[in-house]
C-alpha positions as semicolon CSV with decimal commas, in nm:
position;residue;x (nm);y (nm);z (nm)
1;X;8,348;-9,668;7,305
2;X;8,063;-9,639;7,576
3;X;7,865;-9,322;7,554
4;X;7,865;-9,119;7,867
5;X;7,497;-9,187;8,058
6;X;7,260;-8,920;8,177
7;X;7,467;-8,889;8,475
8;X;7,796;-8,845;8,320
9;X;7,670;-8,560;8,096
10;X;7,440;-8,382;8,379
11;X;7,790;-8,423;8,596
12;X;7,993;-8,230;8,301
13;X;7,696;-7,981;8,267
14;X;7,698;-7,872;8,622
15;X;8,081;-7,830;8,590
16;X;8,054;-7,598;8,297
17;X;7,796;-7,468;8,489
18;X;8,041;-7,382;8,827
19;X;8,255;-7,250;8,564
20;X;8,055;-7,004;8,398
21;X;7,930;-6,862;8,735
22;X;7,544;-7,021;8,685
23;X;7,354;-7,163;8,916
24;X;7,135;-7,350;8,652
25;X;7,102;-7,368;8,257
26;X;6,834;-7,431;8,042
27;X;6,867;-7,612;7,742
28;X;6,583;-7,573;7,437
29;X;6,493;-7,836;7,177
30;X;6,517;-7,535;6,905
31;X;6,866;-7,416;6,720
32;X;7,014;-7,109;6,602
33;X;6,750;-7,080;6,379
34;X;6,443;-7,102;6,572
35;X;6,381;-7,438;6,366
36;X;6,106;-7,673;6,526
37;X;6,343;-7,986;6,312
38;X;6,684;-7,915;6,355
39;X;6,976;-8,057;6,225
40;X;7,203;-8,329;6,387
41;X;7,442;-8,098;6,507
42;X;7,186;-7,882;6,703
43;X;7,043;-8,186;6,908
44;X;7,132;-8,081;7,240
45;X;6,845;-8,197;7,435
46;X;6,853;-8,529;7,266
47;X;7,231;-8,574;7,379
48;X;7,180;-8,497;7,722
49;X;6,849;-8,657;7,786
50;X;6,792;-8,882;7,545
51;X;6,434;-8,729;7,410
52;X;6,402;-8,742;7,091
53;X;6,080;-8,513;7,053
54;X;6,043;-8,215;6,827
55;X;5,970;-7,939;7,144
56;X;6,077;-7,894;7,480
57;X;6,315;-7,777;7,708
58;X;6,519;-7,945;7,993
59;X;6,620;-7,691;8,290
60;X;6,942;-7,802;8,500
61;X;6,997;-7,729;8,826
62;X;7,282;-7,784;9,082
63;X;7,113;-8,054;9,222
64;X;6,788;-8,166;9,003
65;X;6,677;-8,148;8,618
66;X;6,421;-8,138;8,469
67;X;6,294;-8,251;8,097
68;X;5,935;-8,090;7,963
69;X;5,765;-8,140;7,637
70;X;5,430;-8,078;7,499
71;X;5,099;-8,355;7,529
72;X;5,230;-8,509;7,211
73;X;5,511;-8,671;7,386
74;X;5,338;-8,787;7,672
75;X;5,492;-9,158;7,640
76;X;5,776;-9,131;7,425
77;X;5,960;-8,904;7,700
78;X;5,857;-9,125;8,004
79;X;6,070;-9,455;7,777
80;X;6,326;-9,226;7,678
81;X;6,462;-9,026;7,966
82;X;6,668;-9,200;8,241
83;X;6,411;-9,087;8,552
84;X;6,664;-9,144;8,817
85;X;6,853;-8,813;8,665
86;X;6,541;-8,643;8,534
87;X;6,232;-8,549;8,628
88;X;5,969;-8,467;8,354
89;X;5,618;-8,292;8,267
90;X;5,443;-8,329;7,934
91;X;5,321;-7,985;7,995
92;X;5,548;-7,693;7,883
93;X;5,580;-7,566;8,250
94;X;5,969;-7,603;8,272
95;X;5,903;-7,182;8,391
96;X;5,669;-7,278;8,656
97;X;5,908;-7,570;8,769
98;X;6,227;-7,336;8,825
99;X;6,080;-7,129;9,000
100;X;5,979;-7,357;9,235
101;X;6,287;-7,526;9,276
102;X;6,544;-7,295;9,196
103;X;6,649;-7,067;9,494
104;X;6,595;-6,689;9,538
105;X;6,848;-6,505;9,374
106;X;6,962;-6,789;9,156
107;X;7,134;-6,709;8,844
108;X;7,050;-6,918;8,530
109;X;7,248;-6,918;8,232
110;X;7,091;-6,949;7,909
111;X;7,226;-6,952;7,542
112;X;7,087;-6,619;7,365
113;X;7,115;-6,778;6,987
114;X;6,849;-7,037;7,135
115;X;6,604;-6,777;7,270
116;X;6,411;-6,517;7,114
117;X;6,331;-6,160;7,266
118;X;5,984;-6,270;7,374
119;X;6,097;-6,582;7,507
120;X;6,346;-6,390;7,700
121;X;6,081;-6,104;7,815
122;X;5,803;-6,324;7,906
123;X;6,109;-6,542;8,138
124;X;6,242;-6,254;8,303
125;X;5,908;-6,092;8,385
126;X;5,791;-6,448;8,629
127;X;6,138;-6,459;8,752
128;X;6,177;-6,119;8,841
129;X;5,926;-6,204;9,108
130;X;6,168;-6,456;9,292
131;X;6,462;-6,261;9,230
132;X;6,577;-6,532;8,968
133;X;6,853;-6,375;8,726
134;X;6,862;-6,496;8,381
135;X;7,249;-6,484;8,240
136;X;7,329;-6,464;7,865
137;X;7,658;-6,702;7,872
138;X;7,890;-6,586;7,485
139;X;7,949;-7,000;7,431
140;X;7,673;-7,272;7,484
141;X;7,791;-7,541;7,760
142;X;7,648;-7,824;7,595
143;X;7,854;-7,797;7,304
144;X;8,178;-7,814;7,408
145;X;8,071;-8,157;7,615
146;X;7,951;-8,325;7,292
147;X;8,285;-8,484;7,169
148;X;8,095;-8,702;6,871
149;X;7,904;-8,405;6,779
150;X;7,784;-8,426;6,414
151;X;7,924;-8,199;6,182
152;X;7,724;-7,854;6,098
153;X;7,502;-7,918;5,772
154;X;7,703;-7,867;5,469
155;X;7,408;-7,950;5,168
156;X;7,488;-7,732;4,842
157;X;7,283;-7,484;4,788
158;X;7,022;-7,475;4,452
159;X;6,841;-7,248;4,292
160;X;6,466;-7,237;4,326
161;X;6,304;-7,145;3,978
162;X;6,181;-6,752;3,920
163;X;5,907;-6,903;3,705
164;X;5,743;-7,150;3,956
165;X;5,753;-6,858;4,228
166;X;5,630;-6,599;4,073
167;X;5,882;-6,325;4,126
168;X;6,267;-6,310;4,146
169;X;6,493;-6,250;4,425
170;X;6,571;-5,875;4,250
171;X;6,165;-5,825;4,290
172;X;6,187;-5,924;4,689
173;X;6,472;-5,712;4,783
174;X;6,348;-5,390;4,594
175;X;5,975;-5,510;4,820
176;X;6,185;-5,568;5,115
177;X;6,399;-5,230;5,117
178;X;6,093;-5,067;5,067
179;X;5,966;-5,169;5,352
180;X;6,327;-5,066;5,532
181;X;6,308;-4,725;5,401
182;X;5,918;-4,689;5,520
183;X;6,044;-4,770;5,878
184;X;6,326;-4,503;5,858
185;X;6,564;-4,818;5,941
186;X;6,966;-4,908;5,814
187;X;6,792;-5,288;5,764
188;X;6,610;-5,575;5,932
189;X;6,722;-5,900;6,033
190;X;6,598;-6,199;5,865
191;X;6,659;-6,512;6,072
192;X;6,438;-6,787;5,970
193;X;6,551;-7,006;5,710
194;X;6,174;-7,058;5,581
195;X;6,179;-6,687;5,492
196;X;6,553;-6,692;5,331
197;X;6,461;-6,976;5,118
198;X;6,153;-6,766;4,992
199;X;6,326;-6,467;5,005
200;X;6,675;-6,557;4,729
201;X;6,470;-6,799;4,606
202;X;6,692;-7,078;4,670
203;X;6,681;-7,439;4,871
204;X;6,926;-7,671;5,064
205;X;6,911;-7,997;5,252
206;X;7,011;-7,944;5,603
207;X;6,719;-8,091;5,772
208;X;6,563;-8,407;5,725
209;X;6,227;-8,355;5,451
210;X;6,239;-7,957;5,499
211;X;6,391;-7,801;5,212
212;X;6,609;-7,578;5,391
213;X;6,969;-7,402;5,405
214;X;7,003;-7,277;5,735
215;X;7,141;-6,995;5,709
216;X;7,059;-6,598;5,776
217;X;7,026;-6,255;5,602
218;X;7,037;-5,908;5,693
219;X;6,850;-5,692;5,428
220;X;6,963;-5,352;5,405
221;X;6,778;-5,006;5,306
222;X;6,913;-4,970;4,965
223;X;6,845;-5,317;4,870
224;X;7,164;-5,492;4,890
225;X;7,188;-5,786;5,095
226;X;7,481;-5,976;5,310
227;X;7,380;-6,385;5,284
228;X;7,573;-6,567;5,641
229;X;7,641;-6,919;5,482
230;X;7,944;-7,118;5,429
231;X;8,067;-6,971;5,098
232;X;8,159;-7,349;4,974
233;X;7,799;-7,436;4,998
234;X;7,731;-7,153;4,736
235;X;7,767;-7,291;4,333
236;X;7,895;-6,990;4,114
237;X;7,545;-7,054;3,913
238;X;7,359;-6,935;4,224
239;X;7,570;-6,654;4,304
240;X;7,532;-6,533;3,926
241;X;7,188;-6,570;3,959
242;X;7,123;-6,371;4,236
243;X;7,419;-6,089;4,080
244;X;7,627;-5,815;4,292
245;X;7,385;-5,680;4,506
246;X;7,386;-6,026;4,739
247;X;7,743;-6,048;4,918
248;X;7,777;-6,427;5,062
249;X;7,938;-6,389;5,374
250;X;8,128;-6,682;5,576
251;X;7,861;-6,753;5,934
252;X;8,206;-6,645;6,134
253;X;8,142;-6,294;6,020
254;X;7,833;-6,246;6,173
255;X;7,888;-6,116;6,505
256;X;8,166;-5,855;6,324
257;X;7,911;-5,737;6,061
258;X;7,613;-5,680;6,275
259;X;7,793;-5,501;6,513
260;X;7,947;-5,246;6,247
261;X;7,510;-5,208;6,154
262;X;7,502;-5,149;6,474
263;X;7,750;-4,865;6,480
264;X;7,591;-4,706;6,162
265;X;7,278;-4,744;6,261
266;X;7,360;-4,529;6,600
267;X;7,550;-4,291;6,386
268;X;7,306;-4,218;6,144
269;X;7,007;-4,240;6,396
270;X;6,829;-4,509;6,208
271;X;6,703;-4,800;6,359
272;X;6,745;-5,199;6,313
273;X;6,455;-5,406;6,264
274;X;6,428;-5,745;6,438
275;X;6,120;-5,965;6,474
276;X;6,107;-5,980;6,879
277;X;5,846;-6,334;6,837
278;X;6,107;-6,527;6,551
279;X;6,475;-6,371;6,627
280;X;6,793;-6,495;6,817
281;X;6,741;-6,190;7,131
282;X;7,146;-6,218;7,043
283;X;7,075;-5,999;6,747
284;X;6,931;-5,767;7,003
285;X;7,180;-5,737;7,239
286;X;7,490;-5,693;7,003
287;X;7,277;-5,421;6,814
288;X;7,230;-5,230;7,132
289;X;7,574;-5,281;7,296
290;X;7,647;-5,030;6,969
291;X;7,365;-4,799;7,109
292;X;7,142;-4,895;6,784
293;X;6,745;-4,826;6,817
294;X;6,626;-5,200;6,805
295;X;6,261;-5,172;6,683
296;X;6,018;-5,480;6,660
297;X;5,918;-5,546;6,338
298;X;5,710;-5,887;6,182
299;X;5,998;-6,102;5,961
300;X;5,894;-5,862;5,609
301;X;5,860;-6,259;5,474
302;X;5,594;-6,399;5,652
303;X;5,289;-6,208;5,532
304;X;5,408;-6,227;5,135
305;X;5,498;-6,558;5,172
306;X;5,163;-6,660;5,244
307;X;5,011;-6,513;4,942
308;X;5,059;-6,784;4,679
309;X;5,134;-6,616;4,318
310;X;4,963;-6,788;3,971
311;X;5,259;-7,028;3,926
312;X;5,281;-7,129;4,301
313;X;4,956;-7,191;4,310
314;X;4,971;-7,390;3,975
315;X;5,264;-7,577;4,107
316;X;5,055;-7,682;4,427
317;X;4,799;-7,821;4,223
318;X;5,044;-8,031;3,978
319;X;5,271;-8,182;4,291
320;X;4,948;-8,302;4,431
């Protein structure tokens, strides 16, 4: 069957968009994840423009839409976008462009899994200027319009070997907690599926040549950990590996579980740690809809990750 054109899908957007109570939307190349490559299923701004770049953001309004990238994509986006729905810019100045076009007092929806807390801050404070609300919507509008949507990455999970990294899962969750308990925090929120591969120790193919299971953790301040990833996707070998302490927990749960930290975090007066440049601001805002202390804290990966033990070093030097 014919795929809908650039038209047909901006026409269904705008609908969604009447629907919801927005004025505009703005839909980013990134996923859940924060992931520069994503996965099929998170290729929004492909389906409704037809770029195929790894950055950028397309902002829709009730009567114009705009596509912008980065330099890199300079020609690629002027052959791939249909210009008599789009405009574009191979500048990253999609901010710049709604508020010139979008009207005082606008309101523009936004997915909050695709944005992080500084994203969000940095937003709000040049549209607070024109009066331009930005409107966390619970469901994303492009979704529900994809009807040949791929399905969700399903790779099994595998184990990444203790002796090539150095130092076992066990060893990064006592380090972790540690670092929990120093920050008189319930646990911090670990969102990037570069530092949950590092972190368990443990690989996936989701995404084309990245080595990845998307998936997230929360790490808690006694060292136990809850693992959001389809349960299927985890082999009894890995779960054995990684022993009691690391509860695999269906993605559905997610909203439920952070929400009870949430609760004991405000109970307890402890705080939740989130990194405010790398994290979903959802995180945020179901952590302080439970009156939680939401403190910003660098992912406790990305600095150990970058020191390269004996063996990873080793193994550098063999694969090349």
């Amino acid at each position: 069957s014919k795929q809908p054109g650039s038209k047909e899908k901006l026409d269904a957007l705008r609908a969604a968009m009447a629907a919801a109570g927005v004025d505009g939307y703005i839909v980013p190349h990134t996923d859940e994840f924060q992931c520069e490559y994503t996965p099929d299923s998170a290729n929004r701004l492909e389906w409704l423009t037809g770029f195929t770049g790894s950055a950028g953001n397309a902002v829709i309004l009730k009567d114009k839409a705009l596509v912008a990238t980065d330099g890199r994509y300079t020609e690629q986006i002027k052959r791939q976008i249909d210009h008599a729905a789009f405009a574009w810019s191979d500048q990253k100045d999609h901010v710049e462009w709604l508020l010139k076009n979008a009207a005082p007092g606008a309101k523009i929806g936004f997915d909050p899994m695709l944005m992080t807390v500084e994203e969000l801050d940095g937003l709000r404070e040049v549209c607070r200027a024109k009066k331009i609300t930005l409107v966390p919507l619970p469901d994303n509008l492009v979704d529900p319009l994809c009807t040949d949507r791929p399905a969700e990455p399903a790779s099994k999970v595998f184990l990444f070997p203790d002796s090539i990294a150095g130092r076992t899962a066990a060893d990064n969750r006592a380090a972790v907690a540690k670092n929990v308990q120093a920050q008189g925090a319930r646990a911090v929120i670990i969102n990037k599926p570069d530092s949950v591969a590092w972190f368990l120790n443990i690989r996936g193919d989701d995404v084309k040549h990245t080595p990845l299971a998307l998936s997230y953790v929360v790490a808690f301040d006694n060292g136990k950990v809850d693992w959001f990833i389809e349960p299927s996707r985890v082999p009894a070998s890995v779960r054995d590996h990684l022993g009691a302490e690391v509860t695999v927990r269906p993605p559905q749960e997610l909203e439920k579980v952070v929400t009870k930290i949430g609760q004991e975090a405000a109970r307890d007066e402890k705080s939740v740690l989130v990194d405010f440049e790398r994290a979903p601001v959802w995180f945020k805002y179901i952590l302080e809809g439970q009156r939680a202390e939401v403190v910003k804290f660098e992912d406790p990966i990305v600095r150990p990750r970058a020191y390269k033990s004996k063996s990873e070093m080793d193994a550098i030097i063999e694969g090349h």
